[in-house]
C-alpha positions as CSV (number, residue, x, y, z in Angstrom):
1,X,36.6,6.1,35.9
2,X,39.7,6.2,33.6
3,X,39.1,8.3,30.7
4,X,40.4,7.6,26.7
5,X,42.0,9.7,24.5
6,X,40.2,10.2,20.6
7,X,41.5,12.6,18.3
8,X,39.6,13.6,15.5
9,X,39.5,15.3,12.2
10,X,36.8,18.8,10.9
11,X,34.5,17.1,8.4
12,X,33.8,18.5,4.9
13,X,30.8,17.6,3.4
14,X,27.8,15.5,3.9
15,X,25.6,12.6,2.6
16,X,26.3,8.5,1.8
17,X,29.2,9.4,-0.6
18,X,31.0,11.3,1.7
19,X,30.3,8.8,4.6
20,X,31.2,5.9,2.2
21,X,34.9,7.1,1.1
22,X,35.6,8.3,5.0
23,X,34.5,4.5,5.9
24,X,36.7,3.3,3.1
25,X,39.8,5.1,4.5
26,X,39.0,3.7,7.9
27,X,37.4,6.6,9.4
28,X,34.1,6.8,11.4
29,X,32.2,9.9,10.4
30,X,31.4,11.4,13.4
31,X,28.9,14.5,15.0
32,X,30.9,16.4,18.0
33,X,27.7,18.7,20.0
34,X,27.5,20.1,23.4
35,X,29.2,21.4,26.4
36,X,31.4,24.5,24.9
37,X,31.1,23.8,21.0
38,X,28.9,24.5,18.4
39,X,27.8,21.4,16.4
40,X,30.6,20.2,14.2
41,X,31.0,17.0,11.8
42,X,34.0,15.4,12.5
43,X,35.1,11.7,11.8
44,X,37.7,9.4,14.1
45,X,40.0,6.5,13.4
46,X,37.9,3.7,13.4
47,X,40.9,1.7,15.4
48,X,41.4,4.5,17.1
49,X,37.5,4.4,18.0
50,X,37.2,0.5,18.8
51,X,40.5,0.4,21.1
52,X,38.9,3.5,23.1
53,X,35.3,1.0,23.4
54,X,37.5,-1.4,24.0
55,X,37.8,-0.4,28.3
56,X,36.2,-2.0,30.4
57,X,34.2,1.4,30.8
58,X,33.0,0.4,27.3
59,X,30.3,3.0,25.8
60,X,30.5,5.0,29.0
61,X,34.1,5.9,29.1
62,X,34.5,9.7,29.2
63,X,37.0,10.4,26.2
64,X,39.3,13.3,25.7
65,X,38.6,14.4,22.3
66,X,41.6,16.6,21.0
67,X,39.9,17.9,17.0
68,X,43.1,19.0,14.8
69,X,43.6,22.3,14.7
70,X,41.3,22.8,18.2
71,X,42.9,24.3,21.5
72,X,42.5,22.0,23.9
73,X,40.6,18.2,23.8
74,X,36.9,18.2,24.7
75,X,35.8,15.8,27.4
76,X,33.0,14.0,26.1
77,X,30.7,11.0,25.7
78,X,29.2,8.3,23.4
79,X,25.4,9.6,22.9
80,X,24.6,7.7,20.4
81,X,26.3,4.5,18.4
82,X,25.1,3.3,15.0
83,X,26.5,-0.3,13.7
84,X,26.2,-2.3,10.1
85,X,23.5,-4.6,10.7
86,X,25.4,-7.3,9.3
87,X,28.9,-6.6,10.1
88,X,28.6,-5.3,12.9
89,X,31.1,-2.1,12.4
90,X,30.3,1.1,13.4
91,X,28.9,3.5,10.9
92,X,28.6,6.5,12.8
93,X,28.8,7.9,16.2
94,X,27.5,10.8,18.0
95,X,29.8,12.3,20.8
96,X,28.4,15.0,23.3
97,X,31.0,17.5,25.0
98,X,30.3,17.5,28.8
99,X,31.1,19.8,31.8
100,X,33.0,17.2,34.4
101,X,31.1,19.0,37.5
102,X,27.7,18.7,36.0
103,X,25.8,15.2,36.5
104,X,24.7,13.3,33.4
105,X,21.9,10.6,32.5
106,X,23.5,7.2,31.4
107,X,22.4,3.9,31.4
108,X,24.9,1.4,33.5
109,X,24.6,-2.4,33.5
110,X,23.9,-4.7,36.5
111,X,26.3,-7.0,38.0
112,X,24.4,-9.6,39.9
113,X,26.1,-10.9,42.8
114,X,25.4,-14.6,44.4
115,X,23.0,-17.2,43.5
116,X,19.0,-16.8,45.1
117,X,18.2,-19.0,47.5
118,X,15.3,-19.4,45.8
119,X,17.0,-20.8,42.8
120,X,19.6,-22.5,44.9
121,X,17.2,-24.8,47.4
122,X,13.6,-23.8,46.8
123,X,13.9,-25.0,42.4
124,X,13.0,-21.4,41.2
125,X,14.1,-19.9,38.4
126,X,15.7,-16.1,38.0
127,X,14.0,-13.7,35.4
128,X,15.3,-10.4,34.5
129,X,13.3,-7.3,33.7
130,X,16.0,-5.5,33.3
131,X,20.0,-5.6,32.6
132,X,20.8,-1.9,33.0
133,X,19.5,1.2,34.9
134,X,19.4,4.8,33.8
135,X,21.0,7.2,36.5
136,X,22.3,11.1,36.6
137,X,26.0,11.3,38.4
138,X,28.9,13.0,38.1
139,X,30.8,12.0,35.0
140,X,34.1,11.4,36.6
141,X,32.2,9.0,38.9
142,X,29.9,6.8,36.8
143,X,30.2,2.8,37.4
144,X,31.6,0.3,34.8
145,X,28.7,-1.3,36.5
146,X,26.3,-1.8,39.1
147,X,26.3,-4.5,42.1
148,X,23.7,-6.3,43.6
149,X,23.3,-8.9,46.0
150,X,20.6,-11.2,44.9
151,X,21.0,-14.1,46.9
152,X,18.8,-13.5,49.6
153,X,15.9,-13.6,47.3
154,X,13.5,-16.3,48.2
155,X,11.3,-18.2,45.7
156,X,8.3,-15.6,44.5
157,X,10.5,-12.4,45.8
158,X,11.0,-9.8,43.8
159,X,14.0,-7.3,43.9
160,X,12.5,-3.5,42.7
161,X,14.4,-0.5,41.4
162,X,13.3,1.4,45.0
163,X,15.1,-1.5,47.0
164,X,18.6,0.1,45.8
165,X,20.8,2.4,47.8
166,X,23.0,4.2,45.3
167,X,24.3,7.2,47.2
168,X,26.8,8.6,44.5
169,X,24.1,8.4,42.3
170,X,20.6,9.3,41.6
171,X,18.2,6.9,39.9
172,X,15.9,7.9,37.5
173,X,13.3,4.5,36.9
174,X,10.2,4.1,38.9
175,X,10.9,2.4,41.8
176,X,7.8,0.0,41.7
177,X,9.6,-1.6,38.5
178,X,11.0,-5.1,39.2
179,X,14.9,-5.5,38.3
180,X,14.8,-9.6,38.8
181,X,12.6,-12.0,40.3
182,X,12.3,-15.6,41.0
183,X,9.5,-17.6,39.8
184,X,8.1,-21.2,40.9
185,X,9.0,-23.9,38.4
186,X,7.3,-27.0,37.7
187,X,9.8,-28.7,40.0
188,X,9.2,-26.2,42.8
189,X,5.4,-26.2,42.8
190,X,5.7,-30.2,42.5
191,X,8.1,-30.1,45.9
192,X,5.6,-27.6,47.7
193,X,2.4,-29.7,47.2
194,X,4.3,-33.1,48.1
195,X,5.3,-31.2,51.4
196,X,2.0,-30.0,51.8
């Protein structure tokens, strides 16, 4: 995975009125914790910020975080991302410094790959449990996303998390927990008991 480049700024002060006036001069106050720093406020061109989310990577690009007056950039990712609940801009972010060559836990999306069969010629209907699955891997190799083949799946089949292969990665869900599944419909009970 491509990595970003963020630079930020040292932070002075805390509380809403500092927040406010950084937010008013387009800045994103910021918290920079982790691998080889001590905690540090910081804030981040809000631009700056959205182009860098803005990858296909989105909140799981790794960014290279260069803070004036540091040495050298820090290689680190989004922890934590809070927005305006009605505008939707981003209010404050939380970016943890990470060691390349040790695995981290993030969450990656699904990318469902062909239509069931079971939805396709047996009237089903697909039903997610869940969009996204937490794994630990090496931060130069997490996925924009993961791939799975669902159209195999028959009417009342389930697909689980332990029915995955992910050999760069290790997952970190129960596998007994359903990812998708399809479910009779109306229509597909209706066909079964006229064939019956």
């Amino acid at each position: 995975m491509a990595s970003v480049n963020l630079s930020a700024t040292p932070r002075e002060g805390s509380g809403k009125g500092v927040a406010r006036k950084l937010r008013a001069a387009g800045r994103v106050p910021a918290i920079l914790y982790g691998f080889g720093t001590e905690s540090q406020p910081v804030s981040v061109d809000n631009i700056e910020l959205r182009k860098a989310l803005s990858t296909s990577a989105g909140v799981r690009a790794i960014m290279q975080l260069q803070v004036e007056g540091g040495d050298k950039p820090f290689a680190v990712l989004i922890k934590e991302l809070q927005r305006h609940p009605l505008s939707r801009n981003i209010t404050h972010v939380d970016l943890v410094s990470i060691d390349l060559d040790v695995p981290v836990e993030v969450s990656v999306p699904i990318n469902a790959i062909g239509i069931p069969e079971g939805v396709k010629s047996q009237g089903g209907n697909l039903e997610w449990q869940r969009r996204e699955l937490q794994i630990r891997v090496l931060p130069p190799t997490i996925p924009e996303n993961i791939d799975i083949d669902i159209s195999g799946l028959q009417l009342t089949a389930a697909l689980h998390i332990g029915d995955l292969d992910l050999p760069d990665a290790e997952l970190l869900e129960e596998e007994t927990l359903t990812i998708c599944a399809v479910t009779p419909t109306r229509m597909s009970v209706e066909v079964a008991e006229t064939e019956e």
